[in-house]
TORKOL-4160 file (C-alpha; in steps of 0.2 Angstrom, whole numbers, padded with zeros to 4 digits, m for minus):
316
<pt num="1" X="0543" Y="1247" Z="0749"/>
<pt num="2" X="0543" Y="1249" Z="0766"/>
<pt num="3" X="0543" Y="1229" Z="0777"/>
<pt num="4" X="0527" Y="1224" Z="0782"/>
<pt num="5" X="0525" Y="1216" Z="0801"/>
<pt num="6" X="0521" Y="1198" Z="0797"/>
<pt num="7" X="0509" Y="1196" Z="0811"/>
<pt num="8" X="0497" Y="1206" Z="0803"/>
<pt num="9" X="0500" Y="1199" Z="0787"/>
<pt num="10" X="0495" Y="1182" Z="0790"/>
<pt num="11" X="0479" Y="1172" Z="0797"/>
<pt num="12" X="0474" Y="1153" Z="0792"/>
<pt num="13" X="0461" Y="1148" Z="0784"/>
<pt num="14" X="0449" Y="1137" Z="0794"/>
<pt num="15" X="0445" Y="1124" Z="0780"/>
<pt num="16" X="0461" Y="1116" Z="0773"/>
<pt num="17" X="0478" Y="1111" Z="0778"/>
<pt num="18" X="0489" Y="1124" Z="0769"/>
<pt num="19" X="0495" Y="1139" Z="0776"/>
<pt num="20" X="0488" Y="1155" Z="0772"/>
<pt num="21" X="0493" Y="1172" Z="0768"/>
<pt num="22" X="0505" Y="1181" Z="0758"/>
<pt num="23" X="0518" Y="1189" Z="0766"/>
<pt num="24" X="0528" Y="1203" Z="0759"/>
<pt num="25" X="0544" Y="1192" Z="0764"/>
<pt num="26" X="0538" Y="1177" Z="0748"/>
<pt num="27" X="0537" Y="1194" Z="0737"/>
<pt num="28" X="0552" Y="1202" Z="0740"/>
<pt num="29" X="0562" Y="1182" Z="0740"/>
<pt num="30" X="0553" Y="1181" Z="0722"/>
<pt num="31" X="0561" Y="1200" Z="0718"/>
<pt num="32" X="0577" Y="1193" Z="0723"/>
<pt num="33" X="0575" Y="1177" Z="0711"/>
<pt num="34" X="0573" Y="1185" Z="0697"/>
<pt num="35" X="0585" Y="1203" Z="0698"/>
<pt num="36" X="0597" Y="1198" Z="0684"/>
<pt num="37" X="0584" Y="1196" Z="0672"/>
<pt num="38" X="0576" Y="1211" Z="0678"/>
<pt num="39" X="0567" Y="1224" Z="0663"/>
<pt num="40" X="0558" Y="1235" Z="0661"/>
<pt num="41" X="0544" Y="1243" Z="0647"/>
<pt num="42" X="0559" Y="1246" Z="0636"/>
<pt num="43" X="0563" Y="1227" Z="0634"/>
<pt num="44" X="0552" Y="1216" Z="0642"/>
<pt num="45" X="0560" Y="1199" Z="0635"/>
<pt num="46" X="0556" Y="1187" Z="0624"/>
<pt num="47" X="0544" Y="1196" Z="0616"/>
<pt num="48" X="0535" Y="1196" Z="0598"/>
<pt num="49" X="0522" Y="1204" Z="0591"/>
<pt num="50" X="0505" Y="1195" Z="0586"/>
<pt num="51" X="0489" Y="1202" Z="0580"/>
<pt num="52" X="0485" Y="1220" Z="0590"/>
<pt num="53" X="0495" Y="1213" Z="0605"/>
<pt num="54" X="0512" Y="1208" Z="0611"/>
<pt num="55" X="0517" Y="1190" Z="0615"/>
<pt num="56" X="0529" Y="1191" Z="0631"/>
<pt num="57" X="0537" Y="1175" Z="0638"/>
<pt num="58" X="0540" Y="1172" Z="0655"/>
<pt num="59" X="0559" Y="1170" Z="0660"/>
<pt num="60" X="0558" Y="1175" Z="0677"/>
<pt num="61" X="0559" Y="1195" Z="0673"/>
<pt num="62" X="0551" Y="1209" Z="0682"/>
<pt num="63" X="0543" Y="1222" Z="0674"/>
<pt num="64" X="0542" Y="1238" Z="0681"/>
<pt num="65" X="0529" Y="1251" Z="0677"/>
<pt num="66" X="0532" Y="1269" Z="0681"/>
<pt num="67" X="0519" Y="1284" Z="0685"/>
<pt num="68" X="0507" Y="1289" Z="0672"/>
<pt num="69" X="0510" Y="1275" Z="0662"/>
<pt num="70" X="0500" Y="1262" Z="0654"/>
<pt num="71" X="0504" Y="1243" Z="0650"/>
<pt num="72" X="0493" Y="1236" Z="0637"/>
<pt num="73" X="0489" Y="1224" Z="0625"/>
<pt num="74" X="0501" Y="1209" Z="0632"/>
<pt num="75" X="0499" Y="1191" Z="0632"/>
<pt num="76" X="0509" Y="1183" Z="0642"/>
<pt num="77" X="0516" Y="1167" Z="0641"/>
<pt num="78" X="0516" Y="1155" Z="0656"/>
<pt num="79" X="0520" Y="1139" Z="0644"/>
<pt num="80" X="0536" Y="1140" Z="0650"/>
<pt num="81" X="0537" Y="1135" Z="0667"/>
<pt num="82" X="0547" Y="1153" Z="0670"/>
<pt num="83" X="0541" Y="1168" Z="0683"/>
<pt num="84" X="0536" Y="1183" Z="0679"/>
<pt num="85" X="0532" Y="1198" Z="0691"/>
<pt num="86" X="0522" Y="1215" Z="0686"/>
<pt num="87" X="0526" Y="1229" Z="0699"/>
<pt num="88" X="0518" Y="1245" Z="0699"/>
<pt num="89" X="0525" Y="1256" Z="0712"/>
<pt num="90" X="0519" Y="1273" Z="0711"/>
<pt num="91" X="0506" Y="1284" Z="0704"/>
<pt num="92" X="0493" Y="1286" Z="0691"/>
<pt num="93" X="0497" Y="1271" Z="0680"/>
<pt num="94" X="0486" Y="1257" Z="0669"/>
<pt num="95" X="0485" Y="1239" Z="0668"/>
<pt num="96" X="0473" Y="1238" Z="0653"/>
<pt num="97" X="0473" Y="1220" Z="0642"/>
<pt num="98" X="0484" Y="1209" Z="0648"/>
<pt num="99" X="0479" Y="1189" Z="0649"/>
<pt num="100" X="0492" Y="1175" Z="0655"/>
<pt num="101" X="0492" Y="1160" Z="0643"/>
<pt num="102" X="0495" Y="1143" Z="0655"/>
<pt num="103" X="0496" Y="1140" Z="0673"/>
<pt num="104" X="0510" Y="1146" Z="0683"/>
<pt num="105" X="0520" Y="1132" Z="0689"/>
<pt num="106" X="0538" Y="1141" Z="0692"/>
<pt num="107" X="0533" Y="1137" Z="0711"/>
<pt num="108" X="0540" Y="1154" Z="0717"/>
<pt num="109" X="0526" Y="1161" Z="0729"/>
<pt num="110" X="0527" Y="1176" Z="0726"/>
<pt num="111" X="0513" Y="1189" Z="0718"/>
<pt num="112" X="0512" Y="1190" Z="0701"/>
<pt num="113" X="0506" Y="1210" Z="0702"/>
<pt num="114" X="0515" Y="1220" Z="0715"/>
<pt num="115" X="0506" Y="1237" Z="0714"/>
<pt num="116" X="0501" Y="1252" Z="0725"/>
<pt num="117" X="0499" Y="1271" Z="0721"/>
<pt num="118" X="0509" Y="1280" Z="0731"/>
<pt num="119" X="0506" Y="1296" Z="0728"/>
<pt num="120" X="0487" Y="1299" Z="0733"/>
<pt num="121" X="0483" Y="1298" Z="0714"/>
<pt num="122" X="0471" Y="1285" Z="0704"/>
<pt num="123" X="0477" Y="1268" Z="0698"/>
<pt num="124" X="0466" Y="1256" Z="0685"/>
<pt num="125" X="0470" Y="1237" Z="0682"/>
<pt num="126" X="0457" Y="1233" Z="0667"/>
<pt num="127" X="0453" Y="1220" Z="0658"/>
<pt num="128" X="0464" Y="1207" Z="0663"/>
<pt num="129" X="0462" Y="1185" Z="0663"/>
<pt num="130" X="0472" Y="1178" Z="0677"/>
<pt num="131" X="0460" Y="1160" Z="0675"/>
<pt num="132" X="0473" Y="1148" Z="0672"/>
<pt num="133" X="0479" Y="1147" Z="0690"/>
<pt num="134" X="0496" Y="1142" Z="0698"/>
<pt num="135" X="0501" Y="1128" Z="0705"/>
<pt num="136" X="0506" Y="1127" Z="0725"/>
<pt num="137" X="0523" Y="1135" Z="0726"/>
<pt num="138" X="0538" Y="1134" Z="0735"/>
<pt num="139" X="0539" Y="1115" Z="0732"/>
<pt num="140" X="0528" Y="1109" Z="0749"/>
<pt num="141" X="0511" Y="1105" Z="0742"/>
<pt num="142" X="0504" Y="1114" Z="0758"/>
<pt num="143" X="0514" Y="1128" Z="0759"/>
<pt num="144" X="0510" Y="1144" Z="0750"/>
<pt num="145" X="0510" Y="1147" Z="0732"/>
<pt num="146" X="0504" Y="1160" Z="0721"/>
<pt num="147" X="0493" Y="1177" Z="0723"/>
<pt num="148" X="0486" Y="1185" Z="0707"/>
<pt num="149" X="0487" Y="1205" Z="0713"/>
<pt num="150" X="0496" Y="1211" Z="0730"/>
<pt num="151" X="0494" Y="1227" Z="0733"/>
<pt num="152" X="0506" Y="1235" Z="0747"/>
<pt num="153" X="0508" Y="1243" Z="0761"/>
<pt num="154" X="0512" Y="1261" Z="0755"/>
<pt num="155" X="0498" Y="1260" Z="0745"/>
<pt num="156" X="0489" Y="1280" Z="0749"/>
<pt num="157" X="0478" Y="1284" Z="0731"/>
<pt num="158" X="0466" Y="1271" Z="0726"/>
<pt num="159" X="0465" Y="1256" Z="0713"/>
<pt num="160" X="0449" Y="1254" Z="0702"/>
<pt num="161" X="0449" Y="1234" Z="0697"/>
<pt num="162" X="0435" Y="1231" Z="0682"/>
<pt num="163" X="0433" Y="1216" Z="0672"/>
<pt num="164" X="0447" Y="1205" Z="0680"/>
<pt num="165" X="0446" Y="1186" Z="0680"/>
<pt num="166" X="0454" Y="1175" Z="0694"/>
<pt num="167" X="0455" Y="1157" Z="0696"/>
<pt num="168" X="0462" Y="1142" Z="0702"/>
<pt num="169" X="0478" Y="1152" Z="0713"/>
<pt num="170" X="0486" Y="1144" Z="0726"/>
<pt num="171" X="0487" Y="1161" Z="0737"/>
<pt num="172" X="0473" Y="1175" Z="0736"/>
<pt num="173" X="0465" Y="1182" Z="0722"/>
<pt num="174" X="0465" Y="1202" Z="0724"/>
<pt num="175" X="0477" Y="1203" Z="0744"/>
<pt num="176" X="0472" Y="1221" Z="0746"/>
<pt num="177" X="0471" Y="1221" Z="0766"/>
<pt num="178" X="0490" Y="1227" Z="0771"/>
<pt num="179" X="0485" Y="1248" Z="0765"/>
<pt num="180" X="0475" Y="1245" Z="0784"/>
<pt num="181" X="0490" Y="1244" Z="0793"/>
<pt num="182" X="0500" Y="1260" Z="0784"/>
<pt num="183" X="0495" Y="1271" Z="0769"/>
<pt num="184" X="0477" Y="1269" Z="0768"/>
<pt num="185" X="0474" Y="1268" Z="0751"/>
<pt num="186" X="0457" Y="1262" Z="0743"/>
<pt num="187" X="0452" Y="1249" Z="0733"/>
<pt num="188" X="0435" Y="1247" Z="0721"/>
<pt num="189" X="0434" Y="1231" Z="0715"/>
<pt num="190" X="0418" Y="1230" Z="0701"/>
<pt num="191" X="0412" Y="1218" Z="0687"/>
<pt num="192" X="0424" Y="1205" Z="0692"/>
<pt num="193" X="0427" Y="1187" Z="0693"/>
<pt num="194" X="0436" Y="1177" Z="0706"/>
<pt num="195" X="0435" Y="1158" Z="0708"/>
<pt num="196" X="0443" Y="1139" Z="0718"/>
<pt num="197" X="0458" Y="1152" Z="0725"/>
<pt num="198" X="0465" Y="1148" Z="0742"/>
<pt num="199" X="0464" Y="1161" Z="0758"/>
<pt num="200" X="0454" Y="1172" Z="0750"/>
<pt num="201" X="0447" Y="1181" Z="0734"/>
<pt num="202" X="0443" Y="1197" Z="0738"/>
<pt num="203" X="0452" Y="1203" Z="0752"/>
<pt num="204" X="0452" Y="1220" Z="0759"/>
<pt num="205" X="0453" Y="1234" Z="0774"/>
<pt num="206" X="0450" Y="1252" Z="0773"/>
<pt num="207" X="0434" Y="1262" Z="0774"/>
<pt num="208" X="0432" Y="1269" Z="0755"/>
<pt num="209" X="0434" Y="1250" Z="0750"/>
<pt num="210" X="0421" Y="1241" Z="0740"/>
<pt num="211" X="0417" Y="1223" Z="0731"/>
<pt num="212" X="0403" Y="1228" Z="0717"/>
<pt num="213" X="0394" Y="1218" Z="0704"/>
<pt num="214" X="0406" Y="1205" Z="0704"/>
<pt num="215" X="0405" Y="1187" Z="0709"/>
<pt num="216" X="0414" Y="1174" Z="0720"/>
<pt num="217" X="0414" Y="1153" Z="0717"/>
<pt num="218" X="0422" Y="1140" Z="0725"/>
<pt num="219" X="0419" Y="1123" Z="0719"/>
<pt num="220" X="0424" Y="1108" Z="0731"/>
<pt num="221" X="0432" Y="1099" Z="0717"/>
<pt num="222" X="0445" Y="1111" Z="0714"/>
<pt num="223" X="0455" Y="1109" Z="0729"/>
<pt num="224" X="0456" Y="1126" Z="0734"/>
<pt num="225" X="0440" Y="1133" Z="0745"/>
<pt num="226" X="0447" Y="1150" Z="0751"/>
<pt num="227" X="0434" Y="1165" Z="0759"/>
<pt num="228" X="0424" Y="1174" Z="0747"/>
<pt num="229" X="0427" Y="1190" Z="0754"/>
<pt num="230" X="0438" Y="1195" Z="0769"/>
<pt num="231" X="0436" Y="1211" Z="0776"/>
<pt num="232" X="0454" Y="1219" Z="0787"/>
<pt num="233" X="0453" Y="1233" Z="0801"/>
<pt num="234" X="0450" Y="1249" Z="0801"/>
<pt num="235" X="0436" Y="1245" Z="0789"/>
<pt num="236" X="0421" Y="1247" Z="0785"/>
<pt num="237" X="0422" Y="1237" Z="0767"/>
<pt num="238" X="0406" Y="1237" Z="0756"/>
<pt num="239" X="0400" Y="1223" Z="0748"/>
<pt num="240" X="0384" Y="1229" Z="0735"/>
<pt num="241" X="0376" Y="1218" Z="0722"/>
<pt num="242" X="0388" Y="1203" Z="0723"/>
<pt num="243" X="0387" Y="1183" Z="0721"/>
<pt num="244" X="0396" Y="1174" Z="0734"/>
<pt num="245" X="0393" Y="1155" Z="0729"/>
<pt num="246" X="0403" Y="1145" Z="0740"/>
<pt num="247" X="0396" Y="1128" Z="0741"/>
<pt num="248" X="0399" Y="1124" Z="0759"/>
<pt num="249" X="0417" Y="1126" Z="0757"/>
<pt num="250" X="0421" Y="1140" Z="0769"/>
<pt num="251" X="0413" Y="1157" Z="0774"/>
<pt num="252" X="0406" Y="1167" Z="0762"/>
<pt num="253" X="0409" Y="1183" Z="0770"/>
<pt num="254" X="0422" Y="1187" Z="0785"/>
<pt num="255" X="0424" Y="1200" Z="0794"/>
<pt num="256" X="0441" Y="1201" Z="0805"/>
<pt num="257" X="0459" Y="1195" Z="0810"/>
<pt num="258" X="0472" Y="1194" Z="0818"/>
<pt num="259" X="0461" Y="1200" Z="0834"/>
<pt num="260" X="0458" Y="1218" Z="0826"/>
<pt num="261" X="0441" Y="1221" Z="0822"/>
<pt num="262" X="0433" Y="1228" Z="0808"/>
<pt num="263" X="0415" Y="1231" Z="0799"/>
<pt num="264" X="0406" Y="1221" Z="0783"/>
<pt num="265" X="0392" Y="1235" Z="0774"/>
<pt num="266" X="0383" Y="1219" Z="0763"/>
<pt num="267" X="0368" Y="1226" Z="0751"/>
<pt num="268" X="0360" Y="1219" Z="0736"/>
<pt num="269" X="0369" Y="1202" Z="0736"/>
<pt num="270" X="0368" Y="1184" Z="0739"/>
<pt num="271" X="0378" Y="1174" Z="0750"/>
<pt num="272" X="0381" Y="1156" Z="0753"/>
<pt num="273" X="0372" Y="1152" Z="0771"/>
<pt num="274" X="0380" Y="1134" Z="0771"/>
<pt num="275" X="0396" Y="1145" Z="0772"/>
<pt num="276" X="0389" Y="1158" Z="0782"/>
<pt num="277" X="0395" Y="1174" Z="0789"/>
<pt num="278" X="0410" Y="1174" Z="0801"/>
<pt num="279" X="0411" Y="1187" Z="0813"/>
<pt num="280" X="0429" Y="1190" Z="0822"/>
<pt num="281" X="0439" Y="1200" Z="0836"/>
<pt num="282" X="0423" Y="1209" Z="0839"/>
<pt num="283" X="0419" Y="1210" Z="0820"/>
<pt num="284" X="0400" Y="1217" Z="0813"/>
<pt num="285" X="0394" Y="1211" Z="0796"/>
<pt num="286" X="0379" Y="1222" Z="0791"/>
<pt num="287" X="0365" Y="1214" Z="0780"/>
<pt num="288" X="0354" Y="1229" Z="0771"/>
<pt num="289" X="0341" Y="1228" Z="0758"/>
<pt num="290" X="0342" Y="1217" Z="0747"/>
<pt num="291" X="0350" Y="1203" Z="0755"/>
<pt num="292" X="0348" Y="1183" Z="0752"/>
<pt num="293" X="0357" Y="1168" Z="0755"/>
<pt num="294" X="0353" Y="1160" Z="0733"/>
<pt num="295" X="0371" Y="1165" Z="0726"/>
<pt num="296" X="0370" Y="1161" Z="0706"/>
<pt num="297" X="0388" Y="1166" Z="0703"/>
<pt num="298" X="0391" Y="1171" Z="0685"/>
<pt num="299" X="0408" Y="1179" Z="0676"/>
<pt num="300" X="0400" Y="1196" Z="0673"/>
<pt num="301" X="0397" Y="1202" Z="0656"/>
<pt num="302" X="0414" Y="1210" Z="0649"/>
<pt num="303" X="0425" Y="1201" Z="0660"/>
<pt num="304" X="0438" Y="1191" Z="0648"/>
<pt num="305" X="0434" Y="1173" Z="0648"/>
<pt num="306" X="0452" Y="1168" Z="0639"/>
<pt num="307" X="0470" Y="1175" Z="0639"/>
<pt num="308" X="0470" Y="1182" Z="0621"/>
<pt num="309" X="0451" Y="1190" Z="0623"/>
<pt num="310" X="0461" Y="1199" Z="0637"/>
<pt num="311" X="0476" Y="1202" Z="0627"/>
<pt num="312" X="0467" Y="1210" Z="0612"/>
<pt num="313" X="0453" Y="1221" Z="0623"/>
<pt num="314" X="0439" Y="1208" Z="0618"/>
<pt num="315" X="0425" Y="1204" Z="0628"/>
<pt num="316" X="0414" Y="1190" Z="0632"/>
């Protein structure tokens, strides 16, 4: 993976004192951390199988998945205070029915999911429960902690995320914005749930990219109140038939960064108006039909609401 510029990586959020962004550097330190317990499909660690799914334990591994394959069925256990990082760096693969069991505390900062198609190809992470969280990270209760998914750079095909559940992580949710600065790649984020995470939830940058039928929360009491959705040049990103409840805590919707501007396409949704839109470096956030400001955010229907719903490809 080729190194990202960090200045365009990284931009602070306006409601809390912790620094915000993930940078490619916390990923790769997190990589380094763990290479001597590096494995791959093959042998994945402490692993047993339970049910129709495979327990894995987290022991500070990294597991690799290759092109045109598919990783299924796992629950992995972050009861043990351990790492564990996914990566998916090349074309055509599947995350499908995987739920983490147990907030991450390993205070690593890194991403949990490094993944990018780089091969022009079509990528799908399905199905997947990331609601227990993380703790801060890197042992500075306002420094960064953990993201959920980090897709990088090189990224040139296109990601379909469906039925994913994010909450409670200390970095974003779904940090898709760094393809705007080199491959270009696409994103379709739909029927998906992302809640209380810091910087952002949804976070994207290149025209093709979309948020659909999926909703964001943030709820004061939980310490972190991120954006709901932040949109990267080149742009435009589309925002259709979403639920962006964010209590007053911080912009429903932003629209540049890093003094690049970019454009917001919002139809069929509703937005927090206490939050607001924010419009930056010359930014445009579009309001079409269908538009309010009375969110009602709700997990949507088939997004897993435990780890081993996710694990065993049940539904709520």
């Amino acid at each position: 993976m080729a190194q990202n510029p960090r200045t365009s990586e990284t931009e602070s959020a306006p409601t809390t004192g912790r620094n915000s962004g993930l940078t490619r550097r916390n990923y790769v330190r997190s990589l380094a951390a763990v290479a001597t317990a590096t494995t791959t499909l093959g042998g994945a660690g402490a692993a047993s199988a339970q049910d129709d799914y495979e327990v894995i334990e987290a022991e500070g591994q990294t597991i690799t998945i290759d092109a045109g394959e598919t990783w299924e069925n796992k629950l992995i256990d972050m009861t043990t205070g351990q790492d564990i990082v996914v990566t998916a760096h090349s074309s055509d693969w599947t995350i499908r029915n995987v739920g983490f069991k147990g907030e991450n505390t390993s205070g690593t900062g890194s991403a949990t999911f490094g993944i990018s198609d780089t091969a022009d190809g079509t990528c799908t992470v399905e199905n997947v429960y990331l609601g227990d969280g993380s703790s801060t990270g890197n042992g500075n209760p306002n420094g960064h902690g953990q993201t959920a998914f980090w897709v990088a750079p090189d990224h040139s095909g296109h990601i379909d995320f469906k039925n994913v559940n994010i909450q409670n992580f200390a970095d974003n949710a779904i940090y898709g914005s760094a393809p705007g600065n080199k491959g270009g790649g696409t994103i379709h984020i739909d029927s998906s749930y992302a809640a209380n995470c810091y910087v952002s939830h949804f976070r994207l940058a290149t025209e093709g990219s979309k948020v659909t039928n999926s909703s964001v929360s943030v709820d004061a009491s939980e310490g972190y109140a991120g954006r709901g959705i932040w949109a990267w040049a080149p742009g435009t990103v589309e925002v259709d038939n979403c639920q962006i409840e964010m209590n007053g805590q911080n912009s429903a919707i932003v629209a540049g960064a890093n003094g690049n501007p970019t454009e917001v396409a919002v139809t069929n949704s509703d937005y927090d108006d206490e939050a607001g839109i924010a419009e930056e470096a010359g930014s445009t956030v579009q309001l079409g039909d269908g538009v309010g400001t009375d969110p009602k955010a709700a997990i949507p229907d088939g997004v897993p609401t435990s780890p081993k719903d996710a694990a065993s490809g049940a539904s709520n």
